[in-house]
N, C-alpha and C positions, 0 to 999 in steps of 0.2 A: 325722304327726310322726315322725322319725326317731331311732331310739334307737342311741345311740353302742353300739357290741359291744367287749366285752373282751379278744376273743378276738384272740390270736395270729397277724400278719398270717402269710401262709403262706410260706415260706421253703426255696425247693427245695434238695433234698437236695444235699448235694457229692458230686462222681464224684470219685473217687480218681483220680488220673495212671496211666495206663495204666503196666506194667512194660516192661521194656527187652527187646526181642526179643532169644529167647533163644540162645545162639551156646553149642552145645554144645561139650565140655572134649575136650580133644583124644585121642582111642584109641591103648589098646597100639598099638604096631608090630608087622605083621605080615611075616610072610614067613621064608626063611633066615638072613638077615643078622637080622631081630631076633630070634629065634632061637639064636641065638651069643652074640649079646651079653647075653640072658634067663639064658644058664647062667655068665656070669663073673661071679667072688665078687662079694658087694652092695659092698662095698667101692671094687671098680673099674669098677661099672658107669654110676654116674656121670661119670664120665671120658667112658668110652667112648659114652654119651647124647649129652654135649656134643663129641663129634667127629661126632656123627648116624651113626655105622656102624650103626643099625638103621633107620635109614629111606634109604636108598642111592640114592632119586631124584633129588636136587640133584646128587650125586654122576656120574650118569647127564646128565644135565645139563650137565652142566662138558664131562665126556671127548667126548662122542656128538657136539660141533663140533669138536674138533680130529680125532675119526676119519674126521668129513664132509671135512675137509681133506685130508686124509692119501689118502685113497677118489680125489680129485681126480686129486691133483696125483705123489703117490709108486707109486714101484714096489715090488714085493712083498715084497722084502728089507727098505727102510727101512720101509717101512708098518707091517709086521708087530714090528719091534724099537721104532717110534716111538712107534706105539698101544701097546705094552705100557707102556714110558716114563712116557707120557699117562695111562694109567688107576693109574700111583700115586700120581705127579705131583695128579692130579684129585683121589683121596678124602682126598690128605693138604691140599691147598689148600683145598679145599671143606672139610675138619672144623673146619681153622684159623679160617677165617674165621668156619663158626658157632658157635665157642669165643667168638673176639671180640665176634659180635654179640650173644650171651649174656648178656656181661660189662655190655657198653654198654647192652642193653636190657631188664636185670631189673628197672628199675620196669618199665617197660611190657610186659613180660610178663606180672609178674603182676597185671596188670592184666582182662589177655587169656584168657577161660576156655580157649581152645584151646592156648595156650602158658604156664599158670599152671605145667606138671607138671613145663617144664624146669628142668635140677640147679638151675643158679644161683639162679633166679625164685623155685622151690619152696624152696631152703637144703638140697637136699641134697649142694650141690657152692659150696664157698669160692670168693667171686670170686678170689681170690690166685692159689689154685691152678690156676683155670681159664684166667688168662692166664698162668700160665708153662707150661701144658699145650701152648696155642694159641701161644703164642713157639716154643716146642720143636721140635712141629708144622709150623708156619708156616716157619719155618727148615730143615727137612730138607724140605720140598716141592719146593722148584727145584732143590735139592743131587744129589737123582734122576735130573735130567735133565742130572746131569754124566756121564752114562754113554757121552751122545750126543757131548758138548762142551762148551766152557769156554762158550762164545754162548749155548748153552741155555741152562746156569746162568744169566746176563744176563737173558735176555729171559724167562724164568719168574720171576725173582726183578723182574723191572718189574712186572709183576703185582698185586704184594703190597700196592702201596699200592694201590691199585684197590681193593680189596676191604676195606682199614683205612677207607676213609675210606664206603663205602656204606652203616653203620649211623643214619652222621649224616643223610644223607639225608634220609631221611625226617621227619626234624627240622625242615629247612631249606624241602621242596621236597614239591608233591603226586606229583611227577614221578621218585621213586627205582626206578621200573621199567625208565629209557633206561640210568641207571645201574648196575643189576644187567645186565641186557644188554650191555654193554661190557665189562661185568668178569667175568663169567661166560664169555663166549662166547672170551676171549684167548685160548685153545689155539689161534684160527682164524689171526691173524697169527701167533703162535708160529712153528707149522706151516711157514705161507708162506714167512718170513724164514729158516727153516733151512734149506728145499729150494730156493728160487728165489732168495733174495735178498734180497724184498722183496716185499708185497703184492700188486701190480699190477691192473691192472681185475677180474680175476674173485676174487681175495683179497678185496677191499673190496666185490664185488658180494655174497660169499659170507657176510664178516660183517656187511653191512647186514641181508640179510638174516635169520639166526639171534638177529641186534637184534630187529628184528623180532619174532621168535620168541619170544622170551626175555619183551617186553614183555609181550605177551599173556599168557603163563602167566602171568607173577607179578602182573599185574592179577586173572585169574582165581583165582590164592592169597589175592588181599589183598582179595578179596570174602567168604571166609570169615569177616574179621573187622573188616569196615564197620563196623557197631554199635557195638562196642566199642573199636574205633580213633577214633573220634568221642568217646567217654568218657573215652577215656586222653588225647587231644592227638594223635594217630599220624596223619602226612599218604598219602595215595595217592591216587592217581586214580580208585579204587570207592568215596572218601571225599568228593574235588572235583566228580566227575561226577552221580553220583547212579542208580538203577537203570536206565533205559532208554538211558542216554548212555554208561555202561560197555560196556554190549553193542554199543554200535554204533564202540566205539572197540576193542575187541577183535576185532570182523569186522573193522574197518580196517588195522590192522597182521598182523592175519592173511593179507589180502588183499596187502599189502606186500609180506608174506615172500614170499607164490606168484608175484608178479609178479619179484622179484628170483632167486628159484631161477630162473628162466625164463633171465632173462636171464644168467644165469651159467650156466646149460649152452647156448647160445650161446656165449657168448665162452669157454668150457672147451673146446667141439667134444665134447662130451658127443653120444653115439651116440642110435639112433632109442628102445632100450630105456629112455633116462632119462624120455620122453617118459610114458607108463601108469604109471609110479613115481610122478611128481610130479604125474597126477591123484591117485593115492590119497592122497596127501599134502595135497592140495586137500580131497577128502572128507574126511582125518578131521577136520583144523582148523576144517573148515566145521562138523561133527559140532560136536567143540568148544563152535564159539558158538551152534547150536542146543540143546546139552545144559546147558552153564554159563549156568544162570537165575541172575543176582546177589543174587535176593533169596530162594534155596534155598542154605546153606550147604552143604548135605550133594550136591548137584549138583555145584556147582562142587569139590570135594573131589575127586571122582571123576572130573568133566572132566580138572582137571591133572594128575590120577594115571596117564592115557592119555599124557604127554606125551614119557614113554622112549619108548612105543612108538613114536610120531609123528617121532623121531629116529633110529629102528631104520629107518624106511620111507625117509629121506629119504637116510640111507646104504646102502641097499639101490638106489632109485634111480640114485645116483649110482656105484655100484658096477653097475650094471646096463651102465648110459650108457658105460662105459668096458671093456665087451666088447671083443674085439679089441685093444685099443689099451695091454696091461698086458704088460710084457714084463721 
């Protein structure tokens, strides 16, 4: 005979939902330059945060393809006066810009523990004030490159919307790394159109390529905050792809750029010494997507932290390439 039990049928325990991998808050700036900006009154330091003059790598970024240009195509006189031009040209476009994207992107900043700390995000800097910093800014940028000519002015002030309209991006599209790329890299047609005229096949070979370039790192950036870009709404391609399809889209375009610098020192008539330049150039990149695991924040941090240097090598090549032939 079976006797009914009273007991309590047994009821496995709930697992709690795992927590959200963790995407650590983003570190002082180190170096010089933040350093400088660490000792100006607290007052103006926000400012000067939201122009990024203590982290100088996008900065480096900007200039290092129009000085690849410049390395090309000019001789020693204009080089030397253009590249100066170019690099202030560069940090006042480039602070402009991340004034703007500041403004545009302080929900989803603070969203983001690795960009919660910036002024706007964090409130220690008034939106107001930060787009008329970045208007300011943004408008003495090209005015720079009046030193050169009235043309320059033109063609650095075409620019500007390039870089207004890239915050939305990422809004619209997983794909705002072709558009950083384009917009970042404009010192390379600048460049061209002031000395020659006009692009021509190794202009457009040169900026395919640093496209290229450009892609890849800012993929490799916006692997830092996968997780959390998927939390706030934030599109990118370490977002749409997922971890092993990242990597093989960043050796892809990295593979891009090596095949396009190739062929642009061909059609440059770039000498035998380009040739060992743009292997190392090969190896770091390749370094690069061997070291940038997507799903190590703190790798890929330090991958694109290499990427001045990887622009130092690729104008050191092409400075190499054009032994004999600078006059």
């Amino acid at each position: 005979m079976t006797v009914a039990s009273n007991a309590p049928a047994h009821v496995p325990a709930q697992v709690p939902p795992p927590d959200p991998p963790h995407v650590p808050a983003q570190g002082p700036a180190r170096g010089p330059a933040a350093r400088l900006v660490g000792r100006a009154p607290a007052g103006v330091r926000p400012y000067l945060e939201s122009l990024r003059l203590d982290r100088p790598v996008g900065s480096w970024l900007l200039v290092v393809p129009g000085w690849i240009a410049l390395a090309a195509i000019a001789g020693p006189r204009d080089g030397v006066l253009l590249g100066l031009l170019l690099l202030v040209y560069g940090v006042l476009s480039r602070g402009a810009a991340c004034g703007l994207n500041d403004v545009l992107d302080a929900r989803f900043d603070a969203q983001v523990p690795r960009t919660a700390g910036r002024p706007v995000a964090s409130g220690r800097l008034a939106p107001g004030r930060a787009l008329a910093l970045c208007v300011v800014v943004g408008a003495a940028a090209p005015l720079v490159m009046g030193f050169w000519s009235v043309e320059a002015v033109v063609w650095a002030a075409a620019g500007a919307p390039l870089a207004a309209v890239y915050p939305y991006m990422k809004r619209v599209t997983h794909w705002p790394h072709v558009w950083l790329g384009i917009t970042i890299n404009w010192t390379v047609p600048l460049v061209y159109v002031l000395l020659t005229g006009g692009l021509g096949l190794g202009g457009v070979l040169l900026y395919g390529a640093v496209i290229c370039w450009a892609v890849g790192t800012d993929v490799i950036y916006a692997c830092q905050d996968r997780e959390a870009d998927v939390r706030a709404g934030v599109r990118s391609a370490a977002v749409l792809l997922g971890l092993r399809r990242t990597r093989v889209l960043v050796g892809g375009v990295y593979a891009a750029c090596v095949v396009l610098l190739a062929w642009f020192g061909v059609v440059a008539g770039l000498g035998p010494l380009y040739w060992p330049g743009l292997c190392v150039v090969a190896g770091q990149l390749g370094w690069q997507v061997w070291r940038a695991d997507p799903a190590d924040v703190g790798a890929c941090g330090r991958a694109f932290a290499t990427n001045p240097l990887c622009g130092v090598l690729i104008l050191v090549a092409v400075l190499a390439g054009r032994v004999g032939t600078l006059g």
